[in-house]
N, C-alpha and C positions, 0 to 999 in steps of 0.2 A: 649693445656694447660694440666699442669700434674699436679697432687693431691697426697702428702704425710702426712701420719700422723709422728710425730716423738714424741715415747714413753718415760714419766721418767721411773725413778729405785728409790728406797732405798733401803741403807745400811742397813739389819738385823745385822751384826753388821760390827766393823772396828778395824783392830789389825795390828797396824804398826812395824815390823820388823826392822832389820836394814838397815844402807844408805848404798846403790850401790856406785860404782863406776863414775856411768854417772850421780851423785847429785840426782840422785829419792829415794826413800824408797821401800824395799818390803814392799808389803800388804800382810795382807789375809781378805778377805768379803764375804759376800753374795749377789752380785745385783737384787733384785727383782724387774721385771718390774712389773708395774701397769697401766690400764689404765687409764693415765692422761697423755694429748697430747698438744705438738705446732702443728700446721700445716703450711705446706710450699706449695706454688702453685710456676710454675715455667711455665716460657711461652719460648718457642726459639722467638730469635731475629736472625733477617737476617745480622747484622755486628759483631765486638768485645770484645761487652761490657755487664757487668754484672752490671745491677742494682737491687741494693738490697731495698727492703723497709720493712718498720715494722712499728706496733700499737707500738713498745718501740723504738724511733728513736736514740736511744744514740746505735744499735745495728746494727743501717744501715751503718757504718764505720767500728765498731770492732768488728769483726762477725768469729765463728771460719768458717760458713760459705763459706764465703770469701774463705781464705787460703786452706781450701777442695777443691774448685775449682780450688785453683790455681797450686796447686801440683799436682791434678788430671791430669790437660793439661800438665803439663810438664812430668808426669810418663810416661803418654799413649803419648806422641808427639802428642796433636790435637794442631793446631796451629788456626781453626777458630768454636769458641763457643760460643756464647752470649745469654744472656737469661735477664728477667726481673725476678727476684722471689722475692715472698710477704711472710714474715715469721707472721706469727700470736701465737705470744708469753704469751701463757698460764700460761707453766712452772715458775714461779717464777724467778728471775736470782741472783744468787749467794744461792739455798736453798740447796744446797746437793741432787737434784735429777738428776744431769746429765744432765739440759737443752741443753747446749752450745753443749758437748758432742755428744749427741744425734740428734741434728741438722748435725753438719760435718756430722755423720755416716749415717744419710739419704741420706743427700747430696750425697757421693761416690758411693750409692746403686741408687740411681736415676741417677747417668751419669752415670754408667754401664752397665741399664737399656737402657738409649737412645743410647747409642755408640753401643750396644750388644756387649760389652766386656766380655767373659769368663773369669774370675782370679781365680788364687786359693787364697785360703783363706787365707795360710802362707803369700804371696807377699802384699795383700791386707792389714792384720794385721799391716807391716812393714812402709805401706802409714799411717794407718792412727796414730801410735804410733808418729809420726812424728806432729802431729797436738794435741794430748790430749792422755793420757795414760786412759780416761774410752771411745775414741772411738772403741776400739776393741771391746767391750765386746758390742757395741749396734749395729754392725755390724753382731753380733751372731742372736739375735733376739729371746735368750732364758736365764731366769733367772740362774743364774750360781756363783757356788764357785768360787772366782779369785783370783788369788797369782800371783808372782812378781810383777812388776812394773803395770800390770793391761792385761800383754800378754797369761794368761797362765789361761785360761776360762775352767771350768771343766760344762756344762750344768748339773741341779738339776730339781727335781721336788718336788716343794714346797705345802703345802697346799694351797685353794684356800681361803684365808683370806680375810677380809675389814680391812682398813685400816682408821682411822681417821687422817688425816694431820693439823696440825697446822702452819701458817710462823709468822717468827717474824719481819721480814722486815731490818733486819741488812744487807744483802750484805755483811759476813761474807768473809774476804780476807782466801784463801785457801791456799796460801804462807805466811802469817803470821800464822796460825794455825802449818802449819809443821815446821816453825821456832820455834818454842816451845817446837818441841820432844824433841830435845837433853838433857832438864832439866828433862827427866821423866826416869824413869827405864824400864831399857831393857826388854821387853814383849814377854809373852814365844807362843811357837807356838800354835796355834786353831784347834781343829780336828771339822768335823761334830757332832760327838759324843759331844763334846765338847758344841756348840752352841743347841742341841736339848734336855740336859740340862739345857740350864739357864746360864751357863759358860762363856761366851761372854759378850763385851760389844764394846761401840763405846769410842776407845780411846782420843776420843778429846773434850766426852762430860764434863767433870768436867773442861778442859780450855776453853772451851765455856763462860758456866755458870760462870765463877769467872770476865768475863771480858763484858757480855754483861746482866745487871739487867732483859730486857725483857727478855730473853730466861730464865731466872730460874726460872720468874712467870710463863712461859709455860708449863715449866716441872715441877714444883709444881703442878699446876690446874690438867695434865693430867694425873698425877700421883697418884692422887683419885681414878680413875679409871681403873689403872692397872699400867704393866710396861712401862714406857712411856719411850723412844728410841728416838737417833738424827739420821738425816741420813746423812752422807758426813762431809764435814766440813764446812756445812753452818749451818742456821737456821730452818730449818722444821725438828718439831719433831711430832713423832706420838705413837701411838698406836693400837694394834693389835686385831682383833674381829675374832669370829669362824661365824657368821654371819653380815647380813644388817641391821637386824632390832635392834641390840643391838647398834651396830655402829652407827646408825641413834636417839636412842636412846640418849647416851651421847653424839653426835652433836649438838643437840637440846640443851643443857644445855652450851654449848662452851661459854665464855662471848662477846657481839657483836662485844668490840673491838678486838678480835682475829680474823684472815682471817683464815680461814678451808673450808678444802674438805675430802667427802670420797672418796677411788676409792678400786679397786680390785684388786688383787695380779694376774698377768699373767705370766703363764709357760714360754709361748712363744706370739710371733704377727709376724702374715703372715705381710712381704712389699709388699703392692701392690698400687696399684696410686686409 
């Protein structure tokens, strides 16, 4: 039996460039991992089959899971692999932290592991772009500036912040949201410089808010409290602490029907089982 953790991210911000040619958008972000984890267990099986299960069963079918393993067998020509793996789904789905994401990129790092396949990282990148444009970056395993389409991962090191997380339980459509740029004005490029003033923001947050009432009482409420921030193009927003006990602080005042967690900003996280 093998043991993975599989890490979110948030977006400290999100600045959409223009549309490529192969229908994606450049970006430019910041991804910060945090510790807040799904967990995946994975057993070999002696025949050819892949059973998937989960505590969210609508995820035991549509799984970017799934498709990770199945491009994996065909890159690397393994013709006999089967395993039973139990995902235990923490992450929210559809919050803008990169759950789904983040699972594939396990996923390809755990058969690597079992097969003892050496890849390079470029070859690797190009599998998993194939499957979701924020798998590469969770295949890094380190908080990272990211521009084009999500291939072009620059590692940072961030302050080590808390974080207050808010969901709002929308399952916010990610292809509806980018349907929307075309109506907004052309957004000029981000520097570092840029975001460590204040300069940034996440470009999707005010079409969020005009379309979804719970999310604008989220970010009213947290808003009290500072500058409160969307991450992706879902629904969890949060806000930023220089420590725990203030974070913990205005946790405690969160209203009950809001679902919140704190967790902590991570540079980086060792894959190990």
């Amino acid at each position: 039996m093998f043991h993975f953790k599989s890490p979110a991210k948030l977006n400290l911000f999100l600045n959409i460039l223009d549309k490529r040619t192969d229908g994606y958008y450049n970006i430019q972000s910041i991804f910060q991992l945090i510790d807040f984890y799904d967990e995946i267990n994975l057993e070999k099986r002696d025949d050819n089959e892949i059973i998937l299960s989960s505590n969210k069963k609508q995820l035991e079918r549509d799984n970017l899971i799934l498709e990770a393993i199945s491009l994996f067998k065909s890159a690397y020509q393994i013709k006999n692999f089967g395993a039973n793996i139990n995902l235990v789904k923490n992450i929210p789905i559809g919050s803008g932290l990169g759950g789904g994401s983040s699972n594939a990129a396990t996923i390809l790092l755990a058969l690597l592991r079992i097969f003892n396949i050496d890849e390079s990282r470029n070859n690797l990148t190009k599998l998993a772009l194939k499957i979701g444009s924020d798998v590469p970056f969770f295949l890094q395993r380190q908080s990272a500036w990211v521009e084009g389409r999500g291939e072009k991962i620059l590692p940072v090191v961030l302050n080590d912040n808390w974080y207050l997380l808010i969901f709002c339980d929308n399952n916010i459509s990610t292809r509806e949201m980018y349907g929307l740029i075309k109506n907004q004005n052309k957004p000029k490029k981000k520097t570092m410089e840029d975001f460590l003033s204040g300069e940034t923001n996440n470009i999707f947050e005010s079409m969020v808010v005009k379309r979804y009432p719970t999310v604008s009482r989220v970010r009213d409420w947290l808003s009290q409290y500072g500058q409160a921030r969307m991450s992706g193009t879902g629904d969890t927003w949060f806000l930023s602490f220089d420590n725990l006990e203030r974070a913990k602080e205005v946790g405690n005042l969160v209203p009950n029907h809001f679902k919140h967690v704190i967790v902590r900003g991570l540079s980086s996280y060792e894959f190990r089982e």
